[in-house]
N, C-alpha and C positions, 0 to 999 in steps of 0.2 A: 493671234486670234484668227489670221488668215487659215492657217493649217488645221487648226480646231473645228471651224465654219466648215472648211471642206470633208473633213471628216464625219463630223455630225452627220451630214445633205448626205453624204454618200453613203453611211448605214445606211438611214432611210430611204434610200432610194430616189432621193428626188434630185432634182435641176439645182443648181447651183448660176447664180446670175449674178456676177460681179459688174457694179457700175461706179465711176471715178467722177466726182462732183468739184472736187480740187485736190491740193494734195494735203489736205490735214480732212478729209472727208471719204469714207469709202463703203458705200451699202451694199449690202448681200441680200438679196431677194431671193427668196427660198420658193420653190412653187411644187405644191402637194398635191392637191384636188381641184387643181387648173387656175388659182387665184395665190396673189401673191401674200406673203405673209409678213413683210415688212416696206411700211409704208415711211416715208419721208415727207416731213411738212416743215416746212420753213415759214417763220415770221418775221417778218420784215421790221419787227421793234419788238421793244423788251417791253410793253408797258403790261402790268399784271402780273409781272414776274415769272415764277413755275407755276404757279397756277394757273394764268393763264394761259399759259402754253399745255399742261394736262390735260385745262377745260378743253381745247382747239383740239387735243389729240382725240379726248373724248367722242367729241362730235364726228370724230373721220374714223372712227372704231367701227366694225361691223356691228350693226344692233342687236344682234343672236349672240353677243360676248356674254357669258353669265359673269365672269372676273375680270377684272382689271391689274396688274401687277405693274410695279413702277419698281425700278430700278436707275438709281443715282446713274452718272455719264462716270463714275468712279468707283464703281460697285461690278466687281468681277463674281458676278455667280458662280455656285457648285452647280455641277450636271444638273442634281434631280431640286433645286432648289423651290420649279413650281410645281413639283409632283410634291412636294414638303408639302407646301400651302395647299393644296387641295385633301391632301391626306389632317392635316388639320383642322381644316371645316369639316371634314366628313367624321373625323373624330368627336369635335366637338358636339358637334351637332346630331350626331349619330345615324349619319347619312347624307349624303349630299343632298338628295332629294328632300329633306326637312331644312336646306339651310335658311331657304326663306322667309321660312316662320320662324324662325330664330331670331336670338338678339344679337348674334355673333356678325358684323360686317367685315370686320378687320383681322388678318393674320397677320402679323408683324414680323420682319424676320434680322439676321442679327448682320451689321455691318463688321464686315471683316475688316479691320484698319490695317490692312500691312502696306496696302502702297504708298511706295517714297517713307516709309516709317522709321529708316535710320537715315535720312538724308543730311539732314540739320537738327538742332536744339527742339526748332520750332513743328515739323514735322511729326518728332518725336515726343513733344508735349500735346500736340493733338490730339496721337494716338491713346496715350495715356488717357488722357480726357474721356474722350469718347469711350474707349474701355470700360472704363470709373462708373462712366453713365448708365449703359448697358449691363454691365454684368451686378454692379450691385446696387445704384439706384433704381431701377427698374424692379429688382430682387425685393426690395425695401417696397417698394410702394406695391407691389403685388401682395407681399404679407399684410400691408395694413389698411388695405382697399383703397389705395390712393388713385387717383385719374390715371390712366394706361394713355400715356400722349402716344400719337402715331408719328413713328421720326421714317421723315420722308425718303429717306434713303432705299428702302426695301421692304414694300409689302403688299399684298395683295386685298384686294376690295372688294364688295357685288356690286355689279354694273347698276342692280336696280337703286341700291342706295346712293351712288351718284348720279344716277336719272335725277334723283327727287333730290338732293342738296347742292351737286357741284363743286368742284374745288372755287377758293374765294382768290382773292387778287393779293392778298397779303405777301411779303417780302417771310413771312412764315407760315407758307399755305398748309404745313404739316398739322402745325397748331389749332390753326385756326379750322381744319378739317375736323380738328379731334374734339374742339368745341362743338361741331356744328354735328355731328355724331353724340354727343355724350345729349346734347339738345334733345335730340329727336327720340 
């Protein structure tokens, strides 16, 4: 990923700022328009689980963010993955500038399972699992108007519908996101 990072910064022409925090920690501070573009916040406890910690990122997020995109700490994106998500609201919606008034908050995107996916038995029934879930439950509840849950691994948000709900402290913030969405 070091070589990727550097390549990326250096198309775009920007600054590349490698900083060493330990050795299983290594952030790349990217800087474009004289501000940096990946921040580090560390919490000193677990309690709130991912939530809490989203909520925390939340707050330290520029307020001019119109999206939010999360990606799992195991979630290897493709290049245009949040040109995907934006080209999805803008489809959906039939322009970016009406996503507002929409009822679309949520683009969902699909977890690629292959890492460590032939390690062991157990890796390899994961995979499978996950799969299973994705490609055809998901399929299945789309046909029959079922609840679309937000599986927290990869997807993108509007800022403003987390202004006004927040992620919850649940040990399944994803869930409980998609309740507090299907709510409102």
């Amino acid at each position: 990923t070091t070589e990727i990072a550097k390549k990326i910064l250096s198309e775009e022409g920007r600054t590349l700022k490698r900083t060493f925090y330990s050795d299983q920690l290594e952030i790349f501070v990217s800087h474009g328009a004289g501000k940096p573009t990946v921040k580090l916040i560390h919490r000193s406890t677990r309690s709130g689980f991912k939530g809490a910690a989203l909520q925390l990122a939340l707050e330290n997020t520029d307020p001019s963010a119109e999206y939010i995109t999360i990606f799992d700490a195991d979630f290897v994106p493709f290049a245009d993955t949040i040109e995907q998500f934006m080209k999805s609201f803008q489809e959906v919606c039939f322009g970016l500038d009406k996503v507002a008034d929409s009822k679309i908050a949520v683009v969902q995107g699909y977890q690629w399972h292959v890492l460590n996916k032939s390690e062991n038995w157990v890796t390899r029934g994961v995979r499978t699992e996950y799969s299973g879930s994705y490609v055809m439950e998901r399929s299945y509840l789309e046909l029959v108007g079922g609840l679309k849950q937000i599986a927290g691994s990869v997807y993108a948000i509007r800022r403003d519908v987390l202004d006004t709900i927040g992620w919850g402290t649940s040990i399944t913030e994803d869930f409980e996101l998609t309740l507090k969405l299907y709510e409102r």
